[in-house]
N, C-alpha and C positions, 0 to 999 in steps of 0.2 A: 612313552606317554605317562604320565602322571596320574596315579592311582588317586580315586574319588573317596573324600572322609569325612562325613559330618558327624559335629559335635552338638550333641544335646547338654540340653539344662537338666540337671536332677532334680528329679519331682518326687514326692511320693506317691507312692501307690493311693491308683484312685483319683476320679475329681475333685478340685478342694470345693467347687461348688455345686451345687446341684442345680445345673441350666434348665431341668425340663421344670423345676417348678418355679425355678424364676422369671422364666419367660413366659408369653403366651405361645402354642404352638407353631405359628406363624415364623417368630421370633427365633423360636428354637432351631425352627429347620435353617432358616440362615446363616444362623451363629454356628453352627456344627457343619454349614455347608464341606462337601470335600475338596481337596485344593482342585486349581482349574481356576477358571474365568467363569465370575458369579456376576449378576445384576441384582439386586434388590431393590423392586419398587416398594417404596415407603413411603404410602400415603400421610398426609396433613395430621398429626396431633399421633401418629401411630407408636412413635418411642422411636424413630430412627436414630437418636443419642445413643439411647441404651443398647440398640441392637449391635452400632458399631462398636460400642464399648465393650458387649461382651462376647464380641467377637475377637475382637485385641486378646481381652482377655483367654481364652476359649484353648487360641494359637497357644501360648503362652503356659495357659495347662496342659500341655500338651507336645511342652517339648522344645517349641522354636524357640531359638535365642531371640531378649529384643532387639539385638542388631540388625537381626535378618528381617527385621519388620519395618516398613514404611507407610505412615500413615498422612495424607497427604489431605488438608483444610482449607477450606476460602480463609477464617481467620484465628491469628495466635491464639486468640482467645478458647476458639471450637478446641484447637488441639491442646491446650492448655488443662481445659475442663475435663474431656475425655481422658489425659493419665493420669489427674487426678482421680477421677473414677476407677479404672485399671490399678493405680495403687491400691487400692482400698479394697479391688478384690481378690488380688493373689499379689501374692508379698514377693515380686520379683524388682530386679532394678531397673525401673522403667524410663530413666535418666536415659540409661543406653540405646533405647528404642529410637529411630529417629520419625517424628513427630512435628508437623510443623505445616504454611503454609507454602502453598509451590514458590513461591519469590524465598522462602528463609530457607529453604532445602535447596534450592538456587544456589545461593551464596554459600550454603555449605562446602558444596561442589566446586565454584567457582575458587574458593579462598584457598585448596588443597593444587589446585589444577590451571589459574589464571595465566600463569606464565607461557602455556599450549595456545594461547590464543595472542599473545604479545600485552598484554597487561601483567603488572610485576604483582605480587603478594598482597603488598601492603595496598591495594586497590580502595576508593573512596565510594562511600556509595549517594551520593547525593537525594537529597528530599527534593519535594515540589519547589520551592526555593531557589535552591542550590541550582536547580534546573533548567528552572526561569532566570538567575543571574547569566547562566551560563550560555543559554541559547540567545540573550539579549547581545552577549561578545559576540559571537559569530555572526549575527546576522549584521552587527555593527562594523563588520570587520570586511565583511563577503564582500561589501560595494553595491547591494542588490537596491535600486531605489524603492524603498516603502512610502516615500510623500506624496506619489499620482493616485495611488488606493488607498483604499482602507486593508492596509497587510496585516495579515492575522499577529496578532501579540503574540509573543514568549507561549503562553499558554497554549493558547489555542494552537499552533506549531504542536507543544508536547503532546497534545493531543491529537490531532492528527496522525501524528506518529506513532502515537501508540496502540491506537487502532489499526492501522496496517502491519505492528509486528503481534497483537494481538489475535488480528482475524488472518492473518498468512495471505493478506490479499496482497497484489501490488498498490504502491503510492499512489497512482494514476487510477487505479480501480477506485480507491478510495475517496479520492478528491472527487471524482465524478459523479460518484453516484450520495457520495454523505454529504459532502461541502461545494456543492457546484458552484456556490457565489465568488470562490476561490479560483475560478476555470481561468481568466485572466493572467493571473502570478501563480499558476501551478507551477511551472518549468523552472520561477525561482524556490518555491517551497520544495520541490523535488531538490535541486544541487544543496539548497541549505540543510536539507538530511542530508546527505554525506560528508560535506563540510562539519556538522556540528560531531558524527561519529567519528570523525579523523582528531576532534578536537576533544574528546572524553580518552580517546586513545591515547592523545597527546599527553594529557593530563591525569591521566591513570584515575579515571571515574569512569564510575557507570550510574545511569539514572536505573529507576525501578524494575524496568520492562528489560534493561538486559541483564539483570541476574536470570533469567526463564530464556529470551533468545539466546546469552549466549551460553547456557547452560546445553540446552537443544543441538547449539553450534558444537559445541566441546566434544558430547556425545558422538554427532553425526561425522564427525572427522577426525576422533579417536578411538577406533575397534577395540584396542586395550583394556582401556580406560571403559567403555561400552559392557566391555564383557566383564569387568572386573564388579561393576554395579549391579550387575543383571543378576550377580550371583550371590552378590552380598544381598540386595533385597528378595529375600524369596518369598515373602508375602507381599503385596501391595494393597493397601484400602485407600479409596478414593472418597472424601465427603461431600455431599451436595454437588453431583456428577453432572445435573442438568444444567447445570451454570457454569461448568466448563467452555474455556473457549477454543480453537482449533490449537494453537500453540500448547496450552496445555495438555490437551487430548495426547499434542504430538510428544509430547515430557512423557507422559502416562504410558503411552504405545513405547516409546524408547527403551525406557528401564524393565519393564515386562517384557519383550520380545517373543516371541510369538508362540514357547509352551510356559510363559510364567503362570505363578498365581496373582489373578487378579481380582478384586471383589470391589466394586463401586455401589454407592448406594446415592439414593435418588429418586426424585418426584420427575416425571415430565411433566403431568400437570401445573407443576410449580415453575414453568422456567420461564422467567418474565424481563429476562435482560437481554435479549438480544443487541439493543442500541447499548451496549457498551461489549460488543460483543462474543457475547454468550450463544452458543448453538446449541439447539434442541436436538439438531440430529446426532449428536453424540449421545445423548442416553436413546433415544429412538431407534437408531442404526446398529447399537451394539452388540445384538446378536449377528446380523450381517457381517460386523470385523471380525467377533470370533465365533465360527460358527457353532465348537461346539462348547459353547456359554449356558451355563446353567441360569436360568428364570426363576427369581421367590418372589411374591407378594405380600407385604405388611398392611392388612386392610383393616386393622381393627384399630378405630379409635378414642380414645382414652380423653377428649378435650373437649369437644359440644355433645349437645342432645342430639337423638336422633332425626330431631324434625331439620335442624339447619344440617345434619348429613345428607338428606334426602333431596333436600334443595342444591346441595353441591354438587352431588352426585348426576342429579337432573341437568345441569348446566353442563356440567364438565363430556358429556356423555353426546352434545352436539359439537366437539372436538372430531376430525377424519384422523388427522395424524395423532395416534395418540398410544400407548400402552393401556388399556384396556382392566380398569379396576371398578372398585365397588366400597365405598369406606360402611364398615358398618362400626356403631355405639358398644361403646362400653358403659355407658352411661343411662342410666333410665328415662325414660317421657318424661317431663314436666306439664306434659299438654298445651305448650304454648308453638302458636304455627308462627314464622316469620313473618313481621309486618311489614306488606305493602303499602305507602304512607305519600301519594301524587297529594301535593299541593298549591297552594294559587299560584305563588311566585317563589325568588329567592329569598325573599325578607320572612316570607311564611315559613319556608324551609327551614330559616334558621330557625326562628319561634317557636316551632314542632321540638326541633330536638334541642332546643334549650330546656322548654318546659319539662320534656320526657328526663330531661338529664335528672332536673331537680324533682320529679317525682320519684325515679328509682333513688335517687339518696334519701330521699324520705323511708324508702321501701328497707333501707340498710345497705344499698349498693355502693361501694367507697365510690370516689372518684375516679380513683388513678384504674378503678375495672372498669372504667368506661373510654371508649375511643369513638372518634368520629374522623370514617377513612374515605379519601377522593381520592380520583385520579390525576387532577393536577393541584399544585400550589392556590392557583387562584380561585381555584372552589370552595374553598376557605374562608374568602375575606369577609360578606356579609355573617358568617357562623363566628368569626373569632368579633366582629363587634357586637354581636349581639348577645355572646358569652361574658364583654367585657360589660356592656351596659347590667347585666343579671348578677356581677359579682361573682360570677362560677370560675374558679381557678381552671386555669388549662396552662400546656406545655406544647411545644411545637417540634417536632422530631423532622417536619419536612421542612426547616429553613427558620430563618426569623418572621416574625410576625411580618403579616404581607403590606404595610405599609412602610415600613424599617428596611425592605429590600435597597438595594441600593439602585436599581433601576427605576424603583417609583421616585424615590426624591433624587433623579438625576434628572426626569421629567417635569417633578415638581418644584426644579431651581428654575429652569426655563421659566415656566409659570410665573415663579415668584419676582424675579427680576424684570418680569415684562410690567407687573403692576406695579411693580417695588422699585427704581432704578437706581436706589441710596443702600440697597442690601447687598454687601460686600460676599458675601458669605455664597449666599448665591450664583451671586457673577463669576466667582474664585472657583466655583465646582462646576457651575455649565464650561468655561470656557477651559481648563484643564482635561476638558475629554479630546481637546484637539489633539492630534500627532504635531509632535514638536512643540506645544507651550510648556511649560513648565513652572514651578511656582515663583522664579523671576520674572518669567516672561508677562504669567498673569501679573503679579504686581505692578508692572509696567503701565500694562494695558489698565487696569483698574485706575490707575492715576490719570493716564488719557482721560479715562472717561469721564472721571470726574471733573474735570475742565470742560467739556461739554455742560453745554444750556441745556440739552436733555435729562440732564443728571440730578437737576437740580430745578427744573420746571413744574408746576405745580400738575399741568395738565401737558401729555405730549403732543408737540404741534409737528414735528416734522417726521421722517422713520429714523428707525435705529442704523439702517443701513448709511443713512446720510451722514450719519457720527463715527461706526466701524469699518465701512470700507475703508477710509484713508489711514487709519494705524496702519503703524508696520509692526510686522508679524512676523514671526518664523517660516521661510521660501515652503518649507515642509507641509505648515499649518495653513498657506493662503486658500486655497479652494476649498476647503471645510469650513476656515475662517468668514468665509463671503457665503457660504450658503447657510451659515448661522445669522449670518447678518439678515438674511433675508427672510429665514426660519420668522426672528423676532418681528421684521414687519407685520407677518402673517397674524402672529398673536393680539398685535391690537388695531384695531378698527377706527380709524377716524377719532383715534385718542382714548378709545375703550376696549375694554378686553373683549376678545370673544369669546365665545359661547364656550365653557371647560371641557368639553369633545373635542370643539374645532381647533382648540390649542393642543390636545393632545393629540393628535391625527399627525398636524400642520408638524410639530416635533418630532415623532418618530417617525415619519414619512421625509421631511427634510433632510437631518440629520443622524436621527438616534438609531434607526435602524440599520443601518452601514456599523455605527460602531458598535453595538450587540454582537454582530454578526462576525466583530474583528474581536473583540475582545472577551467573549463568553462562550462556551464551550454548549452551552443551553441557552444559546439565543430564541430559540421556538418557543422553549418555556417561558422564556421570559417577555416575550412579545404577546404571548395569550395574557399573562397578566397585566402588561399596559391595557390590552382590548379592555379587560376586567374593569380595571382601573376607568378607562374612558365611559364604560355603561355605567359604572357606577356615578360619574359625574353628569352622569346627564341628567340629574334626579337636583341639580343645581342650578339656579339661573345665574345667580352671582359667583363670580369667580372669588372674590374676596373669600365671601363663606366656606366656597369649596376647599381651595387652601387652608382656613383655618382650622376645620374638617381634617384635613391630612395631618396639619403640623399636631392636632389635638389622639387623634386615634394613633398616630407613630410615636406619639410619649406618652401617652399610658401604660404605667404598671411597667418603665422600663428599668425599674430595681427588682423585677421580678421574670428578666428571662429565662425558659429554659435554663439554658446553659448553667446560668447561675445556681440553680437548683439540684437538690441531693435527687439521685434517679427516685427512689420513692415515696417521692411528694408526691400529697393527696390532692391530684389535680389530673381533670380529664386531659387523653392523648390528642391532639388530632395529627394528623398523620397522610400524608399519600399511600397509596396501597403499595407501591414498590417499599416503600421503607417501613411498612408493617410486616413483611414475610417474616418468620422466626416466630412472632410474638402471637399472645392473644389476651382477649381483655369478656369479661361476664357478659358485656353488653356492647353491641357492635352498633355504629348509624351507619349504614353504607351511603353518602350523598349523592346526591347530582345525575343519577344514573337514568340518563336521558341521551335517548341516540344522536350522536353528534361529542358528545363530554366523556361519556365513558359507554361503549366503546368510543375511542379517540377520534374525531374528524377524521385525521389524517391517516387513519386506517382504513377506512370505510372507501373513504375514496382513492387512496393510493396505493393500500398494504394488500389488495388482493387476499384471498383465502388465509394466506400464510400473518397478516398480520391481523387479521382478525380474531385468528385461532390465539394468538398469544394476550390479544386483550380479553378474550374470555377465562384464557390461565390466569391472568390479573385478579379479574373477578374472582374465580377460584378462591382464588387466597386472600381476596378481602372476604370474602363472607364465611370461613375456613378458621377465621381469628377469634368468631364468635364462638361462646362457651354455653352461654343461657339463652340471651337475647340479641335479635338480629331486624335492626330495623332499616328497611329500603323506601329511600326518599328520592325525589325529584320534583321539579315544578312546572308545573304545568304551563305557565308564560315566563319567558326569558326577556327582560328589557336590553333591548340592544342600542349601544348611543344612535346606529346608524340606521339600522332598520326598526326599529321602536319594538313594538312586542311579541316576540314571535313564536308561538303557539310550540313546542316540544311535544316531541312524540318518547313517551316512555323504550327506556334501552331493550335493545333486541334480545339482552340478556334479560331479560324480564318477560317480556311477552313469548318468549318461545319454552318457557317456562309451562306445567303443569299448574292449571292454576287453582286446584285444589291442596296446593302443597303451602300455600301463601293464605293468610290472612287479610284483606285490603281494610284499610282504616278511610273514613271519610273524614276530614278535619273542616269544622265548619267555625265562622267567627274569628272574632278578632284582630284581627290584622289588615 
């Protein structure tokens, strides 16, 4: 048997740093943790950067080569910054360290070892793109008919699928229970995953998801290869654990085996993605897998006042499944309590924290330290026109501004071609959503139609149906093509439009909701914001106006997207709260926060206990972002197109609140 030898790093005598005074004690215990399997909960604003950093480090003083280190990140970027940092505190070669996210440590493995699984070296690793080209072969190839449904696109497939090798669930698990609308053509989406795996085999690619599956694979069905990694990595750090998904967990548990070192760190409070599947019970259960797992707490933090910890803490603490903390301040009282701020409606909401905006920049508060955070997209739309009307610069981190979506002005071509019947431009995008037209095809059709007396009538005498049924069409596109046909009847009335609700309804209910559903991966979200859209027009009598309304607020300031913009333009954030975690800004507006919006409808009534608890992590970490000021809004009547005004009850996340811990503001006038 083969005699056992490790080789250290020469260090000099002594630590090059002095950890007890550069951490807080907390800190300290962590980073000096002894080897074994650690947890560290690291609450909101606590320095979880720094602790994992000098714990890298720490290893490091101490002896372990960085080869024997693996440090494992949601993004390049995290692990990017971290050995930047590690450089900078012991002057070892941290190049060697392997560092990276689970998909780039993936590929590492795969690119040494691909040939054990029947893929050659020089292996491809295809983007979203490359994906979607590729999955469009197969499916085109399979024979499967896609023209009697609405079959999910390219996309929506990759998705699908990547959810099932993500959560380790079965296909059929999946299909069932995320995409029931899909229950019809499961049994073809089922064979077209194996068809398209036989055809990345074929073609020596892999999409994203299997550099982690078949890495997992390589492990589980090479012992060698198993044991040869187990030994090379003798530390393992995990970052941002609670966002781990089962296949990852099962990477993590692989390369550790069951006496490595392992140290994960992590918030449960903060684990807010399940629907892309993330599981909580992986940092919740992890003393359960290893039982004897040592426990630290980082609860001091360095980012808000004490008064918005109090209130986090307060919320977070009506959580059952939870690891069990306490954030306290490093920072002094200001004496300012969080403002409570129920007002008449949404127009008032906005007007509140427009005003508030521009009184804190009076106060010296930049812009870019101000964010205003929801829970969906379309809680937004009256806050960013009313920002636009005031001249207050903002940037959009959850998507394009909400009229510029592509799902409003795919509603809003319908519209416009019902009153319009000379707008090409229109016609070319509504009828392009069909399966099988294509930019010849519309061409086609658009010349039909323009030989039509309808087309060129000053006022329409007959329906639209009477002109589109007889085109010929694509066999693929006819039964979408005829209930378009009939969609358009619905929008005008005896030669006039109807009411801009009852057109948006009559569209998304004919038509558009089928293809959301086939072709968006967030058709829910995107269906709450037609509703959005539809309340909002019901504040319209004329459809003309209302249109010119849309085309007017979708082209403002559009030399001034985001995107376009250097990150530290001085201009407020606004933001959903899933895509505010990491960040934080001097002054917070939490909106909308009325039961039914946040927490989400469809938790309250469908998600049971378990998804409740995770819209209150949500919460968590929007009110968690604020540093100075934290102000909580909602309105007190909601106009609905269909039920007209309907009274809101402030979020339960609010009222099960201490309500000594809140400030309420009464907002009277104006608006």
């Amino acid at each position: 048997m083969p005699r056992e030898y490790t080789l250290h790093t020469h260090a000099p005598a002594g630590p090059r740093i002095d950890y007890a005074a550069e951490l807080n004690e907390q800190q300290h215990a962590a980073v000096t943790a002894p080897p074994g399997q650690t947890l560290i909960i690291a609450g909101a604003g606590s320095g979880k950067t720094r602790t994992l950093t000098y714990r890298v480090a720490w290893l490091l003083d101490n002896g372990v080569l960085p080869e024997q280190i693996l440090l494992l990140t949601f993004t390049n970027k995290a692990a990017r910054e971290m050995l930047e940092r590690v450089t900078a505190l012991v002057p070892v070669e941290t190049q060697r360290l392997w560092g990276g996210t689970f998909h780039s440590i993936g590929n590492r493995l795969l690119r040494w070892n691909a040939e054990r699984l029947g893929y050659r070296k020089g292996f491809s690793i295809m983007d979203r793109e490359d994906q979607k080209d590729l999955m469009e072969t197969v499916v085109a190839a399979s024979g499967v008919d896609t023209s009697g449904f609405r079959f999910p696109k390219a996309e929506v497939l990759g998705d699908i699928y990547s959810m099932a090798d993500n959560t380790c669930e079965p296909l059929e698990e999946v299909l069932a229970v995320r995409y029931p609308w899909f229950e019809q053509v499961a049994p073809h989406i089922i064979e077209l995953r194996r068809l398209y795996q036989e055809k990345k085999r074929e073609t020596n690619c892999m999409d994203f998801d299997d550099l982690l599956t078949l890495s997992v694979k390589l492990l589980e069905e090479n012992e060698d290869l198993l044991e040869r990694y187990r030994r090379q990595f003798e530390f393992i750090l995990v970052d941002e654990y609670q966002d781990t998904n089962s296949l990852q967990c099962r990477f993590v548990e692989m390369l550790t085996g069951p006496d490595g070192n392992l140290m994960v760190v992590g918030d449960d409070a903060q684990s807010i993605y399940s629907w892309r599947g993330a599981d909580v019970g992986n940092i919740l259960n992890f003393t359960d897998h290893w039982p004897g797992a040592r426990t630290h707490k980082i609860e001091v933090n360095y980012r808000s006042v004490p008064e918005v910890l109090e209130l986090a803490n307060a919320s977070i603490a009506n959580n059952r499944a939870q690891i069990r903390k306490s954030l306290r301040a490093a920072r002094p009282s200001q004496g300012n309590l969080p403002a409570l701020v129920p007002l008449d409606n949404a127009s008032a909401q906005a007007g509140f924290v427009a005003q508030r905006i521009l009184e804190l920049a009076d106060e010296g508060v930049e812009f870019n330290e101000m964010a205003v955070i929801y829970r969906a997209h379309f809680h937004s739309m009256e806050i960013q026109m009313e920002l636009t009307s005031r001249g207050i610069p903002f940037q959009i981190t959850s998507g394009l501004r909400f009229f510029e979506q592509a799902h409003v002005k795919d509603v809003a071509a319908f519209m416009k071609f019902a009153v319009n019947r000379r707008d090409e431009v229109s016609f070319m995008r509504m009828v392009r959503l069909i399966p099988g037209i294509g930019g010849a095809s519309a061409n086609k059709l658009w010349t039909s139609w323009l030989k039509s007396e309808a087309a060129s009538a000053e006022t329409m005498t007959g329906t639209f149906s009477e002109v589109l049924l007889p085109m010929n069409v694509p066999k693929k596109a006819r039964e979408t093509w005829d209930q378009l046909a009939y969609t358009l009847d619905e929008l005008m009335a005896d030669g006039k439009p109807a009411a801009p609700p009852m057109m948006i309804r009559s569209i998304v209910e004919g038509v558009y909701d089928d293809y959301m559903k086939a072709k968006f991966k967030n058709a829910d979200q995107r269906a709450q914001d037609l509703e959005q859209l539809s309340n909002f027009s019901d504040r319209f009598t004329d459809t003309l106006e209302f249109l010119s309304q849309l085309s007017l607020l979708s082209g403002v300031d559009t030399s001034d997207k985001p995107d376009a913009q250097p990150q530290d333009r001085d201009a407020v954030t606004l933001t959903t709260a899933h895509q505010a975690k990491g960040l934080e800004w001097h002054s917070v507006f939490a909106v909308w926060l009325a039961d039914g919006m946040f927490p989400h409808k469809r938790a309250i009534e469908d998600g049971g206990d378990t998804a409740l608890e995770e819209e209150r992590r949500l919460f968590y970490v929007t009110v968690t972002r604020a540093k100075d000021n934290l102000h909580l809004t909602y309105p007190v009547l909601n106009h609905a197109a269909r039920d007209g005004d309907i009274l809101m009850k402030p979020s339960r996340f609010i009222t099960e609140l201490p309500q000594d811990i809140l400030e309420k503001w009464n907002v009277r006038g104006g608006w």
